[in-house]
N, C-alpha and C positions, 0 to 999 in steps of 0.2 A: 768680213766684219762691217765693212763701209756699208757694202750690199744692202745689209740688215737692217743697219742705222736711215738709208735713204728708205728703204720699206716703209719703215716703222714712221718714219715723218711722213710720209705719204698717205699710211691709214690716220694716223692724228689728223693731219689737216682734213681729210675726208669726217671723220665720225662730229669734227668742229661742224663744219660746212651743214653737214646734214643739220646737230644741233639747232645751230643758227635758223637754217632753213626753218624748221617745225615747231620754234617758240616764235619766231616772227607772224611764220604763218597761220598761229594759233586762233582760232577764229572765236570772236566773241563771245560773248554769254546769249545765246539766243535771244534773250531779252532785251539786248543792247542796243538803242540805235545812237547814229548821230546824226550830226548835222554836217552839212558840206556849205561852204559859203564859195561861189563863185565867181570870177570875172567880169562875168558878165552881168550880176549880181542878181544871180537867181540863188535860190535856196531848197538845198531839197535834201531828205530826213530820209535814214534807211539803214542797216546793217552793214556797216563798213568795213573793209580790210586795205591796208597799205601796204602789204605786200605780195606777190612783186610788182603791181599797178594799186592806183587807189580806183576799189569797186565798192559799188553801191549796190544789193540786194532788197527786196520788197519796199519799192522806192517811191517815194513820195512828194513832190511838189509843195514848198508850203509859199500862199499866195495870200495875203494882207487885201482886204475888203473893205470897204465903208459899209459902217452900220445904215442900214435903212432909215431905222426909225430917228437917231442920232449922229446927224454927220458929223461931227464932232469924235467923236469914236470909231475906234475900226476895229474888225474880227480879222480869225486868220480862217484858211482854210487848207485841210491837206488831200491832198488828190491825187489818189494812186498813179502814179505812172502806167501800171499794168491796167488802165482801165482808156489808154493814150490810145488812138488809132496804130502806131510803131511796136506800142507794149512790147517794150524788153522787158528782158530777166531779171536783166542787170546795167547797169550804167559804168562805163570808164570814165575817167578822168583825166586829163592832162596834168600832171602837179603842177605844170606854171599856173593854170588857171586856178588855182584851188587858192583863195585868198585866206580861209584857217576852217579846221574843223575841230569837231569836238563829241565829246558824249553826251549825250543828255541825261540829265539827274533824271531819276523815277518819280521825283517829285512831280518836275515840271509840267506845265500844262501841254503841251505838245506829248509829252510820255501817257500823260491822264488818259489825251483825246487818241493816242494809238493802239491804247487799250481797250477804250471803248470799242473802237471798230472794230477792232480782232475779236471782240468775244462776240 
């Protein structure tokens, strides 16, 4: 009878564990990106997942410009990584360095302008 009981706790914590694993791991809405703000304080815009590393897919650089015509003003710019002499796949992250991330709204303009490009 103990036998059974030690089993039976042993597939529960297993079918948990699995659980856990496969809603963590649930990978965004393909349409999703965020944003990553870093230490070093670079910024860079991609499909991200946090577990069990935080990775960046189809990744992007975004880099802040002065306007030409209006120095006063500044544009952004976002720049594929995969377009980088190293072009990875994908980027890791240290979580120390990761000062906050986020989703970006579909509103937003950086979502506007990554739609443009992809079409």
């Amino acid at each position: 009878m103990q036998n059974k009981r030690i089993q039976l706790g042993v597939v529960v914590v297993l079918v948990l564990a699995v659980l856990v694993v496969v809603l963590v791991k649930k990978p965004n809405n393909t349409n999703d990106y965020s944003v990553v703000y870093v230490s070093t304080q670079e910024v860079y815009v991609g499909k991200l997942t946090t577990f069990p590393s935080f990775e960046l897919k189809d990744v992007y650089i975004y880099k802040v410009t002065k306007d030409l015509a209006n120095e006063s003003k500044t544009n952004f710019q976002l720049i594929p990584v995969k377009d980088a002499l190293w072009a990875p796949e994908s980027m890791h992250f240290n979580r120390q360095n990761v000062i906050f991330y986020g989703t970006l709204s579909p509103d937003s303009v950086i979502a506007k302008k990554l739609a443009e490009q992809n079409t």
